[in-house]
C-alpha positions in Angstrom: -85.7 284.5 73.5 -84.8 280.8 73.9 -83.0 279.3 70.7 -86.3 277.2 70.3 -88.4 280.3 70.5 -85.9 282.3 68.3 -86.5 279.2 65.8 -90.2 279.1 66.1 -90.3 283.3 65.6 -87.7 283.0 62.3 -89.9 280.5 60.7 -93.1 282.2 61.0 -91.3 285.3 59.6 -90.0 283.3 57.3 -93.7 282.0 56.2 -95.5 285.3 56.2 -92.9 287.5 54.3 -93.6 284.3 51.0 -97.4 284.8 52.5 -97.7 288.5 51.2 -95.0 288.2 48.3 -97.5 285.0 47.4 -100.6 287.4 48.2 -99.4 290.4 45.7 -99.1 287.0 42.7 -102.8 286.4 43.9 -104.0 289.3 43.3 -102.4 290.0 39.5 -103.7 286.4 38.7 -106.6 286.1 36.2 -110.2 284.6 37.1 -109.2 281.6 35.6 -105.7 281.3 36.8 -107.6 281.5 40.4 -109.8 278.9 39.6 -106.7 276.9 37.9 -105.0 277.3 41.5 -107.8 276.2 43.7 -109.0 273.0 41.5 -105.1 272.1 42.3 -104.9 272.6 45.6 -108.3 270.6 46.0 -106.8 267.8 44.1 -103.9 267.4 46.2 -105.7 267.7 49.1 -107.9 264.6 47.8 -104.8 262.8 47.0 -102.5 263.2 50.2 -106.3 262.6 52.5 -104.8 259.7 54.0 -102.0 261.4 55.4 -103.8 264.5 56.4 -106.4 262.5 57.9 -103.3 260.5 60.1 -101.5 263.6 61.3 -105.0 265.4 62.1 -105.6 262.7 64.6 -102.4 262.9 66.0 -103.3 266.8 66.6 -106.9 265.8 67.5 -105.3 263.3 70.4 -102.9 266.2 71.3 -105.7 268.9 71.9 -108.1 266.2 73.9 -104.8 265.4 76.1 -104.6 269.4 76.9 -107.9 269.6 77.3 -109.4 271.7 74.6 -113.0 271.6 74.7 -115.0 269.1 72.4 -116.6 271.6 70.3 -113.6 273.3 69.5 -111.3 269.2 68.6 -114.8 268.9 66.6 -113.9 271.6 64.5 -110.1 270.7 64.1 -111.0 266.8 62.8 -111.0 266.3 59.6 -112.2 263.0 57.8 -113.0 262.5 54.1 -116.0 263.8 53.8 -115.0 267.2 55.7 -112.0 267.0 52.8 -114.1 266.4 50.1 -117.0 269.0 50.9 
């Protein structure tokens, strides 16, 4: 495997080994520690739209350079509203 690959394979190890530790602290939360979690996670992802929004057009301009069919970039843009909903 190229050092790049070797990279690209360690990190998504990397990710999914915290994924399931992460998915075990999930699962021994409370009701309203899940709730707690979620309300978070959709308040930062109000506040940092901007930037979301500006890399998801960089992907969006990526996946119409290679190609990728217009229903499918559809369903990778995000705008406000599609963060907000």
């Amino acid at each position: 495997m190229s050092v790049m690959g070797q990279d690209i394979f360690d990190y998504v190890q990397k990710e999914c080994r915290a994924a399931k530790e992460a998915s075990v602290l999930v699962a021994q939360a409370s009701k309203y520690q899940k709730v707690k979690a979620l309300e978070e996670i959709a308040r930062s992802l109000r506040e940092h739209s901007d930037e979301i929004i500006a890399e998801n057009a960089r992907d969006i301009a990526a996946a119409e350079a290679n190609g990728m069919k217009t229903s499918m970039v559809d369903r990778l843009r995000l705008d406000h509203a599609r963060i907000n909903a």
